[in-house]
C-alpha positions in Angstrom: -43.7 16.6 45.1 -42.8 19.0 47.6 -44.8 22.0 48.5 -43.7 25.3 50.4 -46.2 27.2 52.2 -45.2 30.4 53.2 -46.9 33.5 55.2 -46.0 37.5 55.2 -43.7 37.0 57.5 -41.7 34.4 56.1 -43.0 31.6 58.0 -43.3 28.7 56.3 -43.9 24.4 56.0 -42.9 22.1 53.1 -45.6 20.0 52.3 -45.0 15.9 51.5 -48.4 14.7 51.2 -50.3 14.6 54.6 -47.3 15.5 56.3 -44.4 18.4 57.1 -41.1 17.4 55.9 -39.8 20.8 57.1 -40.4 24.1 59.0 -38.2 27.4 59.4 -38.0 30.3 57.3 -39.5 31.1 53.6 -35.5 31.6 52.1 -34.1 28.9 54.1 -36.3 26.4 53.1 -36.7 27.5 49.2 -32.9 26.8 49.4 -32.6 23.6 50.9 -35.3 22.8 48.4 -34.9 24.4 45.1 -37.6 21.8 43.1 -40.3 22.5 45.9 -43.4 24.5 44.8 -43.6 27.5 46.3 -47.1 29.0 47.2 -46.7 32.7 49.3 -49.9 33.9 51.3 -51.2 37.2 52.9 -51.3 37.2 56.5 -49.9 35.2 59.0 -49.2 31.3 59.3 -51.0 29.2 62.3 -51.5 25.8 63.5 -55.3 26.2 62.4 -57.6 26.1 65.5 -59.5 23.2 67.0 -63.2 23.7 67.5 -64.0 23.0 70.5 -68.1 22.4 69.7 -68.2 19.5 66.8 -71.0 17.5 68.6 -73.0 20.6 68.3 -71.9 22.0 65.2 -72.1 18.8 63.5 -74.6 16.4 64.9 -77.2 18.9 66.8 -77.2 21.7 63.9 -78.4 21.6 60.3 -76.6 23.7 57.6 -78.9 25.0 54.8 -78.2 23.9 51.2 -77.8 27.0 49.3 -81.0 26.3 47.0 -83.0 26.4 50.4 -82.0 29.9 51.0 -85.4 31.0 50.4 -87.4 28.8 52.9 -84.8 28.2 55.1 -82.5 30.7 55.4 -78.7 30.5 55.2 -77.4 30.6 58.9 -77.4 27.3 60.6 -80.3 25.6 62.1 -80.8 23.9 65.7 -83.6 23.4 68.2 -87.0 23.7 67.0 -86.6 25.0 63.8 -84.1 21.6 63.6 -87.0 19.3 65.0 -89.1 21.1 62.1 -87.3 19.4 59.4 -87.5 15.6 58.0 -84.0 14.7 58.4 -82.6 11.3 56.9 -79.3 10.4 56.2 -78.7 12.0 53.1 -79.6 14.7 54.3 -77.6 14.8 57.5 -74.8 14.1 55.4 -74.4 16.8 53.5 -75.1 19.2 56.1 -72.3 17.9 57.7 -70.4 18.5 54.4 -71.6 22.1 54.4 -70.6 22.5 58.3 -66.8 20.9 57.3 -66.8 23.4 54.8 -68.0 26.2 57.2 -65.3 25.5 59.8 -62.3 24.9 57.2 -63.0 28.5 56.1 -62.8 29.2 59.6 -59.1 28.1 59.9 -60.7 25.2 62.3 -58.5 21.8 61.1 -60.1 19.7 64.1 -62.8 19.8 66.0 -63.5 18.5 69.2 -66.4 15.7 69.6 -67.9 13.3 71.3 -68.7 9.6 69.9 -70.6 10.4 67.2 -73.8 8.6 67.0 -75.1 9.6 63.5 -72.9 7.4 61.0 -74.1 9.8 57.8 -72.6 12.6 59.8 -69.5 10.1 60.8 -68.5 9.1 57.0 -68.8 12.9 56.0 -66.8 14.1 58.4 -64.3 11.2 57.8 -63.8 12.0 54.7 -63.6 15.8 54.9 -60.0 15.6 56.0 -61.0 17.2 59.2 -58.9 15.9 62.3 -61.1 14.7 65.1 -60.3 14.9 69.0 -62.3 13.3 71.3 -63.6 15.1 74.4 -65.4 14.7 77.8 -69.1 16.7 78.5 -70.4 19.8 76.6 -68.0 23.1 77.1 -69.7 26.5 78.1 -70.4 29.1 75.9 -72.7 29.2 72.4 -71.5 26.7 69.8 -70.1 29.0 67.3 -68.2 28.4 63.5 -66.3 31.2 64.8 -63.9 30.1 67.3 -63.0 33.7 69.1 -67.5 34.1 69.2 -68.0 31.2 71.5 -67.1 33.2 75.0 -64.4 30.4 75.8 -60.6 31.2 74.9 -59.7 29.9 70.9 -57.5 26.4 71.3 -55.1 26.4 68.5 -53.6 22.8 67.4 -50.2 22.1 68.6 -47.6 23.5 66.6 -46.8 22.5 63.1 -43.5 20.8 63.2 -41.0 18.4 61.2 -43.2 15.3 61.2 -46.2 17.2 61.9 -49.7 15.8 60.0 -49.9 19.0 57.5 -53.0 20.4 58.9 -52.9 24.8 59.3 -54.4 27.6 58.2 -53.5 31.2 57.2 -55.6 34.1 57.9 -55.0 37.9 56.5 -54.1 39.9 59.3 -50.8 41.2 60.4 -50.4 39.5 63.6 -52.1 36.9 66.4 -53.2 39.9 68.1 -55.0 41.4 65.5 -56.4 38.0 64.6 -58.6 37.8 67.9 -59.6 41.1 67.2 -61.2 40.6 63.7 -62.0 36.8 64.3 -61.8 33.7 62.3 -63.3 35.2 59.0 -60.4 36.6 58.0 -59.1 33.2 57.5 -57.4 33.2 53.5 -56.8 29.0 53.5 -56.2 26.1 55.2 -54.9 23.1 54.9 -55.9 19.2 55.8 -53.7 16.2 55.2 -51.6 18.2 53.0 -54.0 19.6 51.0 -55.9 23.2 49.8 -59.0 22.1 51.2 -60.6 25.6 51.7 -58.9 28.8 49.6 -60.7 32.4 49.9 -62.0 33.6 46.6 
């Protein structure tokens, strides 16, 4: 099953399973494959970004379960108010979950880590269908889900390509200027291994 994906502008991928079987314009591509599913967003098309802080984000920060909302607030935790809590590996593990699920709606598709020493936070993340890269020493700048609120320039992934894994992200703006100026948030969906793994509501 083949799946087009498709921007404002007419940019688009065709989707076969994890990976791109083809890139180039929305009309070109519906023609050169009339049984594809078509599925047209707002906004523009982009590799997705890479993270640059997933030791942080992932291994050094808890992300509040909604139902702790009350006693713990919803933004992320690190530091003391991190050392505060009992942590075990269930609970590791789905806060790395809920951090996966914070950067994908982000339009993050990898993030950028060191070994990871926590093997609850490991399998979660494995399984998210977010792309790892490796990386050497901590970069500058506030760890952030927000990759233009971090101080350092956003890293996009390489571009999406005929072969390419199917990992990108759409976000509703009219252009990649206008995206640094509103941010990450505006992000509308992305996509990991070829599939809808966040979608705006």
């Amino acid at each position: 099953m083949l799946t087009i994906h498709a921007d404002s502008r007419g940019h688009a991928l065709v989707v076969k399973g994890a990976w791109i079987a083809d890139a180039g314009q929305l009309a070109d591509l519906a023609a050169a494959h009339p049984r594809a599913r078509v599925r047209e967003w707002p906004g523009i098309l982009t590799p997705g970004f890479v993270n640059l802080y997933g030791t942080e984000l992932l291994e050094e920060t808890y992300h509040p379960d909604p139902r702790e909302a009350d006693e713990l607030g919803t933004e992320p935790l690190t530091g003391d108010a991190l050392a505060a809590l009992a942590m075990d590996d269930a609970r590791w593990g789905a806060s790395a979950r809920r951090g996966v699920q914070r950067m994908l709606a982000n339009g993050t598709v990898a993030a950028a880590c060191e070994s990871m020493r926590n093997r609850a936070v490991r399998d979660a993340v494995h399984r998210s269908g977010l792309g790892i890269v490796g990386r050497l020493g901590r970069p500058l700048g506030p760890a952030s889900l927000d990759p233009y609120a971090c101080g350092l320039p956003a890293e996009l992934a390489q571009p999406r390509e005929q072969g390419s894994a199917a990992r990108f992200a759409f976000f509703d703006v009219r252009d990649e200027t206008e995206l640094a100026e509103r941010g990450a948030a505006t992000c509308v969906a992305t996509v990991a291994e070829g599939r809808i793994v966040y979608r705006r509501r």
